[in-house]
C-alpha positions as a printed Julia matrix, in Angstrom:
518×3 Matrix{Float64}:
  11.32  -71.04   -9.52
   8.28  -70.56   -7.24
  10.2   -69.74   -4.32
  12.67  -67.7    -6.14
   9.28  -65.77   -7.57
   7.88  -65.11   -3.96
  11.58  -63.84   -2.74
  11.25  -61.55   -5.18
   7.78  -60.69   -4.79
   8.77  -60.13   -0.96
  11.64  -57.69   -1.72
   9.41  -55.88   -4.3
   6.75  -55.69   -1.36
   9.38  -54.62    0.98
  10.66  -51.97   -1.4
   6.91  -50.68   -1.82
   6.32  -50.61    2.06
   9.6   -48.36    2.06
   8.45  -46.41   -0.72
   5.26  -45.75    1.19
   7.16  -44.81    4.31
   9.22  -42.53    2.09
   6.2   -40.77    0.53
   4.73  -40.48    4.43
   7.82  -38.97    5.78
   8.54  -36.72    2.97
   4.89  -35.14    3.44
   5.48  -35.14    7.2
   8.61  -33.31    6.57
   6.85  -30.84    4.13
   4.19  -30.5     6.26
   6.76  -29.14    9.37
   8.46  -27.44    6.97
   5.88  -25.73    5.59
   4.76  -24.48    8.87
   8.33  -23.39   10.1
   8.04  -21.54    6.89
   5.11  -20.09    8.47
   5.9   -19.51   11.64
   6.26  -15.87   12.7
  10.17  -15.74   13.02
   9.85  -16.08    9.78
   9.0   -12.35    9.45
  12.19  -11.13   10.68
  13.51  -11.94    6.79
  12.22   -9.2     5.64
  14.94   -6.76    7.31
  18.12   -7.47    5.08
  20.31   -9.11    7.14
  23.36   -6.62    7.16
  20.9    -4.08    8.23
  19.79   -6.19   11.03
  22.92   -7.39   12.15
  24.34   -3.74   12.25
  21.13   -2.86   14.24
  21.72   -5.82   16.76
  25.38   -5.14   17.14
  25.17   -1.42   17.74
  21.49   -0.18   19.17
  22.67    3.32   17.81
  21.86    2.51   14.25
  18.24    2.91   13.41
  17.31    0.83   10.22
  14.95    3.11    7.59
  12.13    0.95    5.79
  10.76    2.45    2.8
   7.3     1.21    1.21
   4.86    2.12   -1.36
   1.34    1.44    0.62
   1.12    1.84    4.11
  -0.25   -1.5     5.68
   3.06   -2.88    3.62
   5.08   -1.51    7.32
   2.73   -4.39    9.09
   5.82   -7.63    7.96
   8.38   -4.58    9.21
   7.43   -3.43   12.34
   6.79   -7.31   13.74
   9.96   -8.11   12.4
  11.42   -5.11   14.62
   9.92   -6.95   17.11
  10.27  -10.4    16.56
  14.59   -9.52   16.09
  14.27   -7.59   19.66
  14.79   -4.47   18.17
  11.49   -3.23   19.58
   9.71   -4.67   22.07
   6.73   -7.06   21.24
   4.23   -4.54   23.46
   4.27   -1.31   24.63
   5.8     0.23   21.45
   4.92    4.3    20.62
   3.71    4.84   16.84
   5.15    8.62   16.03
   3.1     9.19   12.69
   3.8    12.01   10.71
   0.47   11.62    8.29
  -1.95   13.24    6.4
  -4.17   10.95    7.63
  -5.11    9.15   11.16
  -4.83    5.9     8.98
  -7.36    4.36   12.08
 -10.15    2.61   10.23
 -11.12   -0.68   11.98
 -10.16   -3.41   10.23
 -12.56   -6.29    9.45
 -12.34   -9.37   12.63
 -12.16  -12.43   10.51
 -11.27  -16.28   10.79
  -7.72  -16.35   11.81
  -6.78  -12.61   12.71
  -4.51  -12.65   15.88
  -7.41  -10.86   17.69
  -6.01   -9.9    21.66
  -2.63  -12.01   21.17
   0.27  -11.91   19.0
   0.37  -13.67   15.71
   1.67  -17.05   15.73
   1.9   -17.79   11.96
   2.57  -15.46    8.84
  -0.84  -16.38    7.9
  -2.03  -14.2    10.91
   0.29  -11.05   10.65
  -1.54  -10.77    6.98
  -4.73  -10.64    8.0
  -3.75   -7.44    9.48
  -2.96   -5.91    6.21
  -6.35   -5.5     4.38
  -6.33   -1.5     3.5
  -4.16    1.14    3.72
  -5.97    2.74    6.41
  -6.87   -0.27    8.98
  -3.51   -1.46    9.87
  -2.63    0.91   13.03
  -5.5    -0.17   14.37
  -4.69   -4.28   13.76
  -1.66   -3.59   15.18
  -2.83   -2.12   17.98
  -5.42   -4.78   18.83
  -2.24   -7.63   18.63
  -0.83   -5.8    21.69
   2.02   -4.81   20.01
   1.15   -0.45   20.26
   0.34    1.2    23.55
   0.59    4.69   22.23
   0.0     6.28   18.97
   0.48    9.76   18.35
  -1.09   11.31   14.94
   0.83   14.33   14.06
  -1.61   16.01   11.42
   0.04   18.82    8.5
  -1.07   22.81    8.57
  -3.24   21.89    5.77
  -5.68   19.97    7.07
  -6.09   22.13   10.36
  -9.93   22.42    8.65
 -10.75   18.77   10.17
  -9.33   19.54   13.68
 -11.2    21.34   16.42
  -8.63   21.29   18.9
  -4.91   21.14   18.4
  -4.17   18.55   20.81
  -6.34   15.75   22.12
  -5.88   12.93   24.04
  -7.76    9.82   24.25
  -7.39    6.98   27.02
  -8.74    3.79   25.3
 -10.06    0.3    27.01
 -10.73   -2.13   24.12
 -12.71   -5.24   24.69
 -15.45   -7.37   22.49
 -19.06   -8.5    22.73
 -20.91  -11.02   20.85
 -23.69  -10.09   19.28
 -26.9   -11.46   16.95
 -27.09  -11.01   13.21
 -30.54   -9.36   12.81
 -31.23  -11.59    9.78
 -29.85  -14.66    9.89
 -29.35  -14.84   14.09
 -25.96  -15.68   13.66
 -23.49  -15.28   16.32
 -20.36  -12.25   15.77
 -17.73  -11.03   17.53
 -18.06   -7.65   17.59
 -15.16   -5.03   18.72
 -15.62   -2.27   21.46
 -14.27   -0.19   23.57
 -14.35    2.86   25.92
 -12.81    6.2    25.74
 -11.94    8.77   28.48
 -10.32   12.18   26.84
  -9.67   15.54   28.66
 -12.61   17.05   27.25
 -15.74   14.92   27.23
 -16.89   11.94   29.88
 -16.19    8.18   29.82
 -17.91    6.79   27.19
 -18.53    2.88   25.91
 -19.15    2.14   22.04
 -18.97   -0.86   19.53
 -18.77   -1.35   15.87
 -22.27   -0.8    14.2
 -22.18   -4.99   13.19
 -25.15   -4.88   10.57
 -22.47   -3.96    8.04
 -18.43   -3.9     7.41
 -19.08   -1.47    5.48
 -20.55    0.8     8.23
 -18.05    2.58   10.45
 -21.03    3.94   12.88
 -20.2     3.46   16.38
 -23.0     2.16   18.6
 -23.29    3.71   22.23
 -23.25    1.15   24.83
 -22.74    0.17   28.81
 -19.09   -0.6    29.86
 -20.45   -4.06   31.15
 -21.66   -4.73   27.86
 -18.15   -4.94   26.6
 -15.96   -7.41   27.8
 -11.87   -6.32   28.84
 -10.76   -9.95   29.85
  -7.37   -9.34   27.63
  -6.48   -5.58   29.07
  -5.93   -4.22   25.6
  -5.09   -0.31   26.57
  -3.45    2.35   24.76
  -3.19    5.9    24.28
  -4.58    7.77   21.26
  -3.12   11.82   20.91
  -4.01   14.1    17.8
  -2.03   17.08   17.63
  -1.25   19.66   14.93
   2.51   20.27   13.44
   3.21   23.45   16.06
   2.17   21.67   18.89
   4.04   18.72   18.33
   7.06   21.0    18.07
   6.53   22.74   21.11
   5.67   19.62   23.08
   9.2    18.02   22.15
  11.02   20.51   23.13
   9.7    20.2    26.25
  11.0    16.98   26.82
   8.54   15.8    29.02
   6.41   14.67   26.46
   8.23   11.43   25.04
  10.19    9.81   27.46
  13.72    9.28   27.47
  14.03    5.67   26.0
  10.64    5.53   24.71
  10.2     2.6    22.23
   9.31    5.01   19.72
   8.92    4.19   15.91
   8.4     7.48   13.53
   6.35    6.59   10.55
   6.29    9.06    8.06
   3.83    9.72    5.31
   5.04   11.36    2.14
   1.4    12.73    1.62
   1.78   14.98    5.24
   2.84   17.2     2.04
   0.13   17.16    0.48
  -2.81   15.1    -1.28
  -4.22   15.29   -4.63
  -6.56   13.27   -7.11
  -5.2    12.35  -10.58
  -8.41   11.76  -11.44
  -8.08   16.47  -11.59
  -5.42   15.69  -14.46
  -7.5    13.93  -16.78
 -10.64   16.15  -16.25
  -8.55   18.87  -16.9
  -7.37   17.61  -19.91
 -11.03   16.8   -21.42
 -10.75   13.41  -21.49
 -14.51   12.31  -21.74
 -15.62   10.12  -18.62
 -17.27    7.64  -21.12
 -13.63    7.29  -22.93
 -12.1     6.99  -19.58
 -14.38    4.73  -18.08
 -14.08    2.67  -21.3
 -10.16    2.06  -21.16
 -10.65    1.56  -17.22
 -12.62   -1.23  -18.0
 -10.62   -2.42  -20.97
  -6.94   -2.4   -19.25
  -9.47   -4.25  -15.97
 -10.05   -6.78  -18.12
  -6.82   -7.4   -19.73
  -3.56   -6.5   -17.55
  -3.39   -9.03  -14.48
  -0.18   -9.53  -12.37
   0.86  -10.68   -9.22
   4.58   -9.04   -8.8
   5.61   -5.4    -9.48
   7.93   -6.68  -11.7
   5.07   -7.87  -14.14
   3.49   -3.76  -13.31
   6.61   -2.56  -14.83
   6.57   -4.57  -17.85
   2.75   -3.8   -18.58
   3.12   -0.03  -17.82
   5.64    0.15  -20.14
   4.13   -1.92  -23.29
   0.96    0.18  -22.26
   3.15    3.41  -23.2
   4.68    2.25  -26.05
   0.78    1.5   -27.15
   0.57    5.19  -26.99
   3.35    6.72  -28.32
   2.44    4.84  -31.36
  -0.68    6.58  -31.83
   0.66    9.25  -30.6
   3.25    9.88  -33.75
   0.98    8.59  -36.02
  -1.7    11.33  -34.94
   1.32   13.74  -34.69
   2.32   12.86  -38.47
  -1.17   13.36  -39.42
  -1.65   16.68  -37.96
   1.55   18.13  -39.57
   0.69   17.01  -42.71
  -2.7    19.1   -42.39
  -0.53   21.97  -40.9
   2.01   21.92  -43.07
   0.07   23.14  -46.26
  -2.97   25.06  -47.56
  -3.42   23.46  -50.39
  -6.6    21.4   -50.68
  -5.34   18.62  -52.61
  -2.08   18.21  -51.3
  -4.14   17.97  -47.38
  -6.3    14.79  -49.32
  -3.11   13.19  -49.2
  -2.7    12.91  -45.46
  -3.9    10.87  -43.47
  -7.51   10.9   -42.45
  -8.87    9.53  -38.99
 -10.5     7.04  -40.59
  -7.23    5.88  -42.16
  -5.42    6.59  -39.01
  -7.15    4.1   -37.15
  -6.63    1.45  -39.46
  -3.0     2.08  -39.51
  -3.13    1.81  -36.03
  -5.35   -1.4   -36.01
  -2.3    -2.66  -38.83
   0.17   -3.01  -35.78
  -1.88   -5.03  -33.1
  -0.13   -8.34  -34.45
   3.1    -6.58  -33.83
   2.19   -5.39  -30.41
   0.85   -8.75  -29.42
   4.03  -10.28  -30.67
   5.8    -7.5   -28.67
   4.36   -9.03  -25.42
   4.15  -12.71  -26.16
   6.71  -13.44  -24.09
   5.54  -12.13  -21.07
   1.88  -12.54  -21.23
   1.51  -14.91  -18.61
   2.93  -12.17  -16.86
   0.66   -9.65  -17.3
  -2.6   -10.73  -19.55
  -5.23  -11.79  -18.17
  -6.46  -14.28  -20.84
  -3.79  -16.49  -22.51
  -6.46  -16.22  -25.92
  -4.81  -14.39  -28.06
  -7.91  -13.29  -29.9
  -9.29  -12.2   -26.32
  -6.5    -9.94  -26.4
  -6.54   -8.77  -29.55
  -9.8    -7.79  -29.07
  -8.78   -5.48  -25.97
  -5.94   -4.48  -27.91
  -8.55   -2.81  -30.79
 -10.74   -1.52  -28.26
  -7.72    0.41  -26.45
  -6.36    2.01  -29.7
 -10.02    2.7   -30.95
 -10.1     5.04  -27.57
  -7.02    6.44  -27.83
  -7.48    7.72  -31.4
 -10.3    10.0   -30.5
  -8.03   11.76  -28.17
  -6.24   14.75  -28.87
  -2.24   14.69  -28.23
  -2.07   16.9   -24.55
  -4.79   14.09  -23.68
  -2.56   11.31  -24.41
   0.52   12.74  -22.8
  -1.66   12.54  -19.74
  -2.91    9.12  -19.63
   0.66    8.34  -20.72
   1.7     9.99  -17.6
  -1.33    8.04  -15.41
   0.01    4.98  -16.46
  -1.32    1.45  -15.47
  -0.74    0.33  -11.97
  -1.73   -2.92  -10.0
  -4.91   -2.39   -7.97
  -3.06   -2.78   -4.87
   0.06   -3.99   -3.04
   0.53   -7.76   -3.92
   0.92   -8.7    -0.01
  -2.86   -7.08    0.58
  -5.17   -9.38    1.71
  -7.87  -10.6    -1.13
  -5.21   -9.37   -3.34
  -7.21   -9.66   -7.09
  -4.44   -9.33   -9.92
  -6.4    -6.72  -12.0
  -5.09   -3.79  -12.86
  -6.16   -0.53  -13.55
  -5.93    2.93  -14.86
  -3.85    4.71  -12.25
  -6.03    7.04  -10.83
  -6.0     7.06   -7.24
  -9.4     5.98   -5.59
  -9.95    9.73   -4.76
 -12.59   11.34   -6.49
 -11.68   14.92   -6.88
 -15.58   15.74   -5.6
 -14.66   13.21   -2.37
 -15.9    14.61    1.02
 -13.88   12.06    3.01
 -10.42   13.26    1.76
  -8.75   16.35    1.89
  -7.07   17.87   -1.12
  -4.07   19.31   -0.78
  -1.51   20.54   -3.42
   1.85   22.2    -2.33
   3.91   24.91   -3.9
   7.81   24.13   -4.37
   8.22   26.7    -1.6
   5.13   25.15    0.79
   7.88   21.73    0.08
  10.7    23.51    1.85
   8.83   25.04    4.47
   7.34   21.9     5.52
  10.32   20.38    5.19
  12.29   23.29    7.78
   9.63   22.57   10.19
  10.24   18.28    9.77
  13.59   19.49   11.11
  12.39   20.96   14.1
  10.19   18.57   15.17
  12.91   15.77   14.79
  15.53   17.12   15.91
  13.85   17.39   19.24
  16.42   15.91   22.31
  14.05   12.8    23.95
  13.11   12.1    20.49
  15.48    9.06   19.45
  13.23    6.46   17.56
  14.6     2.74   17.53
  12.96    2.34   13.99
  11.96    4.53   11.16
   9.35    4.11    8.22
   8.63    6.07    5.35
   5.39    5.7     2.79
   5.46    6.64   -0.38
   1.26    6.15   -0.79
   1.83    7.14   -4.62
   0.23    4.4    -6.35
  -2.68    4.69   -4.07
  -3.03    8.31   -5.21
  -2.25   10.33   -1.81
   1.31   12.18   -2.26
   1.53   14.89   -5.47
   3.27   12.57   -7.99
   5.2    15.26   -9.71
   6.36   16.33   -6.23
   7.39   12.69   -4.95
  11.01   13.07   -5.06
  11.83   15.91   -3.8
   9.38   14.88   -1.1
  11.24   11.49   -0.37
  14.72   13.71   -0.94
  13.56   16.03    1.84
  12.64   13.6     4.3
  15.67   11.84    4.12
  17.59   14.53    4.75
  15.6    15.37    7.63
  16.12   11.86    9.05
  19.79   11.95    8.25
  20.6    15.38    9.84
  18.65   14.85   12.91
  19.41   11.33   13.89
  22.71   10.35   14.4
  22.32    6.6    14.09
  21.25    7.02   10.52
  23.42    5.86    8.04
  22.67    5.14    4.19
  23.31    1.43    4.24
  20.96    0.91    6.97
  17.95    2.27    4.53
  15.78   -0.59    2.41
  13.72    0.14   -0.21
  10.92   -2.49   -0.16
  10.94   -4.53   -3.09
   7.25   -3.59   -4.45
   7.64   -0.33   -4.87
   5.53    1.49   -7.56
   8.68    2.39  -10.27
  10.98    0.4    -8.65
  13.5     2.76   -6.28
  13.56    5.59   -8.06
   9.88    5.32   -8.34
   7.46    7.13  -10.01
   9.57    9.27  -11.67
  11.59    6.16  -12.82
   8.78    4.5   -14.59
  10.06    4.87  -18.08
């Protein structure tokens, strides 16, 4: 019995030990997997893979990306270039913008500083803003040239309708003032047409600071020959250049990158002042909807944009009941019988178990807190703010809508939402505001065509930006916007085709966007 008890007790030990080696491989395995998962080939998934194969197979074909933020063309351009369809260096950025989009992105722990990224992990520390990602692409190696190609409308920021700017772009470490701590500070120097060589670096005291420091060239170290070429140049001179043809070379490695706001840019912050929404009421359901609506997908957006406007249309008919029944007579005792706002409220107050039922089953979703009497609480505090407002002010924050903060694949991305205002004051001095006329649309549109349809001009790779839930392109004008551009594209390129467009799959309103919302 005692040797039949230590057999056993030696297979049992045996089938441990093999257990144990199980567990170890398995986590090996994981581990590898997890990194292959990680590995920058990975990025090339994010092309569909009909669109890439008919891009391999014929070079013709030029695949059309379209996003809602514009660091979200970061994954798509270095899977251009990871799938060969672009080179991984030397590649010419054709951006049709209202804005230079060339803030300098913040150096941090793991950004693919002077080298091309090696993980995923890497290429997303390029996408921090919508307005720092040229310039993370540029320092990867992966841009030599980028041309900014600014709209009629903001000719008020330009001094000279063409400039060019021959760029050297190194680092230097440098002390912390109060702690002493060592940084890695960018620099560079710049050569243009019209002023002397000169050196600068990042003012390092503060990210928040874009002050450039004046310094020597030898202060700045160029061990990893990062160069480009930086051009502005207005609309008409852009035209005029291209038909040249001596200004983008024949088989360039050109990608266009089109803005929807070149149109135009406006605040929808405007709307609600116009309306007379009180700041105190506005700044009060900002901070409410903050504090309740969190998601991490576009799908979970949807869903809480659309409970939020069912929230108010129900007060919307109730006040619209109310205000009939006072219409609708003159007779002082018959108008007792409606409903006061006192009453009103409380009705409204009536249906919060009903709305919260509404959304049980997708509040991990989109609420923040899984307390329901946390969001109950939010729930009373939204309708008590709503009822104060007339009916033309509700149709407008209807029509603002709730929106995620940001594009999920930001870095830092915080699920929060928010009121969806765009983060342009309409009093901002670092924005221009811009909105078009129906007939401003076409024009800008004719002249699109022109500068397209220019011979040498044959991009291996197009991207378009919506920048609508960011606040930049005139919402009510999006469509016909998109519409126009795509047109453009499709009459002047031959390799376009429909099937070789993608709509990105976090786009604000899905693909009909913001129009599509409800």
């Amino acid at each position: 019995m005692r040797m039949k008890g230590k057999r056993i007790l030696t297979i049992c030990s045996m089938l441990v030990v093999l257990w144990v080696f199980y567990i170890i491989f398995m986590a090996v395995k994981n581990k590898i997997d997890r990194v292959n998962i990680n590995d920058i080939n990975d990025v090339v998934k994010y092309i569909p893979p009909k669109i890439l194969r008919t891009a391999k197979w014929d070079s013709s074909k030029i695949p059309v990306i379209v996003v809602e933020e514009h660091h979200e063309v970061i994954p798509y351009w270095f899977a251009a270039a990871e799938s060969s369809l672009i080179p991984i260096d030397g590649v010419t950025i054709l951006h049709v913008d209202g804005h230079s989009d060339t803030g300098i992105p913040e150096v941090r722990n793991n950004f693919p500083l002077f080298q091309w990224p090696r993980s995923l992990s890497q290429l997303f520390t390029l996408m921090q803003k919508n307005d720092v990602f040229v310039v993370g692409a540029s320092l990867t190696g992966l841009i030599k040239r980028f041309i900014w190609v600014w709209p009629p409308w903001d000719k008020v920021n330009h001094d000279n309708p063409h400039i060019t700017a021959y760029l050297e772009i190194g680092s230097t470490v440098k002390l912390l003032p109060k702690t002493g701590q060592e940084v890695l500070v960018l620099c560079a120097c710049v050569t243009t047409l019209i002023d002397k060589k000169g050196c600068y670096m990042m003012n390092y005291t503060s990210i928040y600071n874009e002050d450039f420091i004046p310094i020597k060239k030898d202060e700045c170290s160029f061990s990893q020959n990062i160069t480009g070429i930086y051009e502005e140049i207005s609309e008409g001179e852009a035209i005029k250049l291209l038909k040249s043809g001596n200004w983008i070379a024949p088989g360039e490695n050109v990608i266009l990158d089109v803005d929807e706001d070149y149109y135009g840019c406006e605040s929808v912050f405007t709307k609600l002042y116009k309306s007379g929404v009180k700041d105190f009421i506005a700044d009060n359901m900002a901070a409410i909807i903050n504090n309740m609506f969190c998601s991490y997908t576009v799908a979970g957006e949807i869903i809480a944009d659309n409970f939020y406007n069912s929230v108010i249309k129900i007060v919307l008919a109730a006040k619209t009941e109310m205000l009939n029944c006072r219409r609708s007579t003159h007779d002082l005792v018959l108008k007792n019988k409606c409903t006061t706002y006192v009453q009103l409220q409380q009705n409204v107050f009536n249906m919060i178990p009903d709305l919260a039922e509404s959304v049980k089953n997708y509040k991990e979703s989109i609420l923040c807190s899984d307390n329901d009497q946390i969001n109950h609480i939010f729930l009373q505090g939204l309708l008590r703010n709503m009822v104060k407002l007339t009916i033309p002010q509700l149709k407008v924050l209807a029509n603002v809508g709730i929106c995620l903060s940001i594009s999920p694949r930001t870095l830092d991305y915080q699920p929060e939402m928010r009121l969806c205002t765009s983060y342009n004051l309409p009093n901002s001095t670092t924005v221009s505001f811009h909105s078009p006329s129906t007939k401003e649309i076409e024009h800008r549109t004719k002249r699109l065509e022109l500068l397209f349809s220019a011979k040498n001009l044959t991009p291996k790779f197009i991207t378009i930006t919506r920048s609508v839930r960011d606040g930049y392109t005139p919402r009510e004008q999006s469509f016909k916007i998109e519409s126009d551009i795509m047109k453009v594209i499709r009459s002047s390129f031959l390799g376009f085709e429909k099937d070789m467009v993608h709509f990105d799959i976090n786009l604000l309103g899905g693909l009909e966007g913001w129009s599509g919302r409800h």
